[in-house]
DOSETOR-240239 format. One line per 3 residues: number of its first residue (from 1); for each residue x, y, z of C-alpha. Coordinates in steps of 0.2 Angstrom, whole numbers. Last residue first. Example, Ala and Ser with C-alpha at 12.3 -4.5 7.8 and 13.67 -1.06 7.14 Angstrom:
residues 2
2 = 68,-5,36  62,-22,39
This chain:
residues 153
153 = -110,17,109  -118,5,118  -112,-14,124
150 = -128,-26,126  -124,-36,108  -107,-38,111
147 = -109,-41,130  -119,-55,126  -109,-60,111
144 = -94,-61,121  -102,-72,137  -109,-85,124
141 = -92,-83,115  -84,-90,130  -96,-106,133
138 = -91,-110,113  -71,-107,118  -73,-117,133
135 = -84,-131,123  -71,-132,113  -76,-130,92
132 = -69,-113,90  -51,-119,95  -46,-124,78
129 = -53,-110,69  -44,-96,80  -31,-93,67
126 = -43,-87,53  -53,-76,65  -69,-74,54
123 = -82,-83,67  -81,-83,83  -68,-69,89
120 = -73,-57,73  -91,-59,73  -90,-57,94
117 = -79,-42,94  -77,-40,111  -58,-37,116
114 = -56,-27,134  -62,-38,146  -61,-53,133
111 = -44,-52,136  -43,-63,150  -53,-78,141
108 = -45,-75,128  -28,-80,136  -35,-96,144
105 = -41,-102,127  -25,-99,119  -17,-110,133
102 = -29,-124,133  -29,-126,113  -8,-126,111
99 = -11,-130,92  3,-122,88  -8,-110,77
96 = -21,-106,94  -5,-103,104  1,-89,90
93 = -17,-82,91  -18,-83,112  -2,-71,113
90 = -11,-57,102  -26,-59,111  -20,-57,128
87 = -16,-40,124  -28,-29,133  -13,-25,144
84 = -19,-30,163  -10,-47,164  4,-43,148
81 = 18,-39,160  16,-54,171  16,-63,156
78 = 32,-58,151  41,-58,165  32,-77,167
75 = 42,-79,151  30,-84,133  47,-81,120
72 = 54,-99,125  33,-105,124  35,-98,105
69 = 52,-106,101  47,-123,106  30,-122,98
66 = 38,-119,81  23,-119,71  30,-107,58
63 = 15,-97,58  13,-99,78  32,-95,77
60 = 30,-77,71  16,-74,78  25,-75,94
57 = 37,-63,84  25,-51,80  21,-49,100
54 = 37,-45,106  40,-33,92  22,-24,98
51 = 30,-25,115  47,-16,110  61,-25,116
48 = 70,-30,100  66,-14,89  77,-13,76
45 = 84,-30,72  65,-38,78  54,-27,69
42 = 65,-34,53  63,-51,59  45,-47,57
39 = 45,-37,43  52,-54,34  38,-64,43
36 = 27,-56,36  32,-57,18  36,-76,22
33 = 15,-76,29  7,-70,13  -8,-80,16
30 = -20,-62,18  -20,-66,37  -1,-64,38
27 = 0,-51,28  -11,-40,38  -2,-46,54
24 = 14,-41,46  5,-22,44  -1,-23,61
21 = 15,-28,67  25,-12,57  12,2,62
18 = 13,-6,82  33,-4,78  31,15,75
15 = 40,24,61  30,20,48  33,27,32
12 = 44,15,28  32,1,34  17,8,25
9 = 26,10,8  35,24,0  30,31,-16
6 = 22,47,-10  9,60,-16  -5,48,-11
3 = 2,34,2  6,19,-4  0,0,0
């Protein structure tokens, strides 16, 4: 994607990491995984301790389905920082892709406090479509879609 009047693309322009791991989500969700992965590691060369990096690079190996790797990246530190972030969703995707179904569901369920997209959650989510048929994951969406439909603008 460029920009009107430039010819640089979204990640040269950006010069934010959450621009950069939103972008390699995109890709990844639109089967271009190696592109991804590419900003990825490039996310990871400039910015290695920024949380969006952090994130990216669990997604990273959920697309690779290197479990070791992930779980190494998944530190109590870690988790202790991500209690209370919102971002619970972005560690249970990669979990989901390894097929670590337990795990991924325990994270949504924390994140659901901030994260309700019910449609998105339970039905269009590519990398949740292996956990979507546990009964956790079912009892979850019941909880989501009530809030959904109740929340007001």
């Amino acid at each position: 994607m460029t920009f009107k009047g430039t010819k640089k693309t979204i990640p040269e322009i950006a010069g934010n990491e959450a621009v950069r791991g939103y972008y390699a989500d995109s890709l990844a969700r639109n089967n271009l995984a190696n592109q991804a992965i590419t900003i990825i590691d490039q996310m990871a060369t400039a910015s290695p301790h920024s949380l969006y990096t952090k994130w990216m690079l669990l997604l990273k190996y959920g697309l690779l389905h290197d479990r070791d790797r992930l779980f190494q990246e998944i530190t109590e530190d870690f988790q202790k920082n991500m209690r209370g972030r919102g971002g619970g969703y972005w560690v249970a995707v990669p979990l989901a892709l390894v097929g670590s179904i337990k795990e991924a569901i325990d994270w949504l369920e924390y994140d659901v406090r901030w994260f309700h997209n019910y449609p998105f959650l339970a039905e269009k989510d590519p990398f949740l479509a292996n956990v979507r048929g546990e009964p956790r994951f079912r009892k979850l969406m019941e909880r989501v879609k009530k809030e959904w439909e109740e929340f007001e603008v």
